[in-house]
N, C-alpha and C positions, 0 to 999 in steps of 0.2 A: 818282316819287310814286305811291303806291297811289291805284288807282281806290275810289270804294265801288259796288257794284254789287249790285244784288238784282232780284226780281220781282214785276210786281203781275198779280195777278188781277183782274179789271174785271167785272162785272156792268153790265149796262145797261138803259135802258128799252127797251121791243119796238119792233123798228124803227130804231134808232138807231147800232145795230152797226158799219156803214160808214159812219158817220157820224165817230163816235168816233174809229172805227180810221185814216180820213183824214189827222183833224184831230189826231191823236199822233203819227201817224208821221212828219212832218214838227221835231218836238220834238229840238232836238239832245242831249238826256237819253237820246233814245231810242233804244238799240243793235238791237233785234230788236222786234218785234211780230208777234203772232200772234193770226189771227180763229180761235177752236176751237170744237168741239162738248163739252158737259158741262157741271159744276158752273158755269162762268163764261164770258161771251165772247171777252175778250180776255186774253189773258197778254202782259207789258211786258216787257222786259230795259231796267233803267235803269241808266246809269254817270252817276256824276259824284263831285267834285273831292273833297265832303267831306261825311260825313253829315248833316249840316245842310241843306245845297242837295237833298241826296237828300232829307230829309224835307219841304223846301219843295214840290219838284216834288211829290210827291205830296198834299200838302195843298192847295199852292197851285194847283196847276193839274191832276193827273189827277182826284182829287176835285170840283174846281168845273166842269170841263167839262159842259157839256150834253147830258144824255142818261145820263151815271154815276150809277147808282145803290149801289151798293157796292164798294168795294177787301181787297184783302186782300192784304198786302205783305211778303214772305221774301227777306230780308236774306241776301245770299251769305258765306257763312264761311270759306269755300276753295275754288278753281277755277279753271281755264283762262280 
């Protein structure tokens, strides 16, 4: 079965960074997370089952999480 996998960028409120980053990494959606410096603070690697669940997750839960203030989410189209 193909995974669907792609990336979000996270933008957050000041202060709330390892907050965030805690309370995602723990998400079994979530293959990779990274706390960065630049445009955003966090970058996700999300896998899951079917694009649907993949647009859940990120509606449903990295968007409402507390402290998110922005997503911006790149859908993988070929890759290891």
């Amino acid at each position: 079965m193909n995974k669907h996998k792609g990336f979000v960028a996270v933008n957050v409120a000041t202060g709330e960074a390892l907050n965030v980053y805690n309370y995602l990494k723990k998400r079994p959606e979530v293959t990779s997370i990274f706390l960065v410096a630049g445009m955003y603070d966090l970058i996700i690697m999300v896998e899951t089952d079917t694009s649907e669940s993949f647009a859940d997750f990120v509606v449903q839960e990295v968007q409402k999480t507390k402290g998110v203030t922005h997503t911006m989410t790149c859908m993988a189209l070929r890759g290891d």
